[in-house]
Every structure is written in C-alpha cells, then in structure tokens.
C-alpha positions, -999 to 999 in steps of 0.1 A, spaced: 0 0 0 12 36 -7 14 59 17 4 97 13 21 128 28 1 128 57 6 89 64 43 100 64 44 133 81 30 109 112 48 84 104 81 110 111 94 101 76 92 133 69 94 166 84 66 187 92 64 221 111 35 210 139 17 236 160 -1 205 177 -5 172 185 -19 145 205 -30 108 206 -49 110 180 -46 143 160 -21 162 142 -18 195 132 10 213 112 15 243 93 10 238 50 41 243 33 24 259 6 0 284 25 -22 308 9 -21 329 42 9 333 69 -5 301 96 -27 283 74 -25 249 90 -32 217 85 -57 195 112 -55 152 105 -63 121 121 -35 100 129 -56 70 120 -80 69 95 -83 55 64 -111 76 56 -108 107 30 -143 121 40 -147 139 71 -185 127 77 -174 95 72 -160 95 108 -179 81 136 -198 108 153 -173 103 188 -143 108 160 -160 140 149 -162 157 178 -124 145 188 -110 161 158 -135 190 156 -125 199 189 -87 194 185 -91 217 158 -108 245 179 -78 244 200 -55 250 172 -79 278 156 -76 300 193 -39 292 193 -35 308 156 -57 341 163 -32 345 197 -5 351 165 -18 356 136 -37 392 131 -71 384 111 -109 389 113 -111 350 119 -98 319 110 -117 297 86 -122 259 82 -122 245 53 -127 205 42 -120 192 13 -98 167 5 -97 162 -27 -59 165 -36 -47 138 -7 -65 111 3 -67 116 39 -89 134 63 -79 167 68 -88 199 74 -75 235 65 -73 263 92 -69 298 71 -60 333 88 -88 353 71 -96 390 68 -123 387 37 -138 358 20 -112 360 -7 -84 352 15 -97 312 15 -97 313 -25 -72 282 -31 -70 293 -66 -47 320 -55 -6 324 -61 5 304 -27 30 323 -1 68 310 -1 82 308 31 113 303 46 125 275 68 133 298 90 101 319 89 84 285 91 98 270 125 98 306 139 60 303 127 54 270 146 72 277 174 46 309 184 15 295 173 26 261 199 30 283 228 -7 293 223 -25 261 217 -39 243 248 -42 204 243 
C-alpha cells in the first residue's frame, strides 16, 4: 500500500512544522499556505478521505482538537477569523484547512500560494505552539 504525505508526516518520515499534537490528532503548518499560519488539522488514523465519514465520537475529537489550534492561531496571527475548510480532494486523507482570514477571498485556493522560509516556518510554529492548549 502507498502511503500519502500525511501517512508519512505521522509516520516521522518526513518533516513537518506541527503547531499540535496528540493521541490522536495532528496539526502542522501547510508548506504551501495561501495565508501566513494556514494549518493543517489530520487524524493520525484513518483511512477515511471524508470527514462525515467519521464516527460521530471521532468527529467531535478532531473538531474539537481543531478549535484548540484555531484559538492558538488568532493568539498570533492578526485576522478577522480563521476559517475551516474541508475538502480533501488533492490527498486522500482526512484533513482539514485552518486559514487566517480578513475577507472571504483570503480562502480562494485558486490564489498564487506564499513562499516561506525554513526559518520563517519553524519561527512560525514555534509561536502558534506556545498558544495552543491540548
């Protein structure tokens, strides 16, 4: 069986910059952000790609993992709010997509994503950890 990102990023086979995690839940900054902290939310089990496909305990788990996160991101990031978005098309894993948003365009996926940095990227993780309360 192939493994995706995700399956790997838990797996520590490769890197990730995480804001969060516990027994069951991960959550890491994306590497290719359309906003400064847009992060990543996952189950570390699941072979499920569709979020209501979760059993309604495994829902709440990760839905409220992932409001621990979104507080943790507004402590750093300056914005109106941060959005949540599920899709998961593009990888085949549950996962969901915390955005730093000002205005409705800023969770337009379509747009040019922001380069960052290593640097910028751990410095990045580093704050929004200190803020999250697991």
């Amino acid at each position: 069986m192939n493994k995706n990102i995700f399956q790997k990023i838990i797996n520590h086979e490769i890197s990730s910059y995480k804001v969060a995690e516990d027994y069951d839940h991960l959550a890491f900054l994306d590497i290719y952000p359309i906003k400064i902290g847009h992060t990543l939310v996952i189950p570390k089990k699941s072979d499920k790609d569709k979020i209501f496909s979760l059993s309604e305990k495994e829902f709440l788990s990760i839905m409220s993992f992932t409001r621990k996160v979104s507080l943790g991101i507004e402590k750093i990031i300056p914005c109106n709010r941060v959005g949540i978005f599920v899709m998961g098309f593009e990888i085949s894993h549950i996962h969901i997509h915390l955005i730093p948003m000002d205005k409705e365009s800023d969770g337009n996926f379509s747009k040019k994503r922001i380069p960052l940095s290593e640097k910028k990227f751990q410095i990045l993780s580093q704050k929004i950890k200190k803020y999250i309360k697991i």
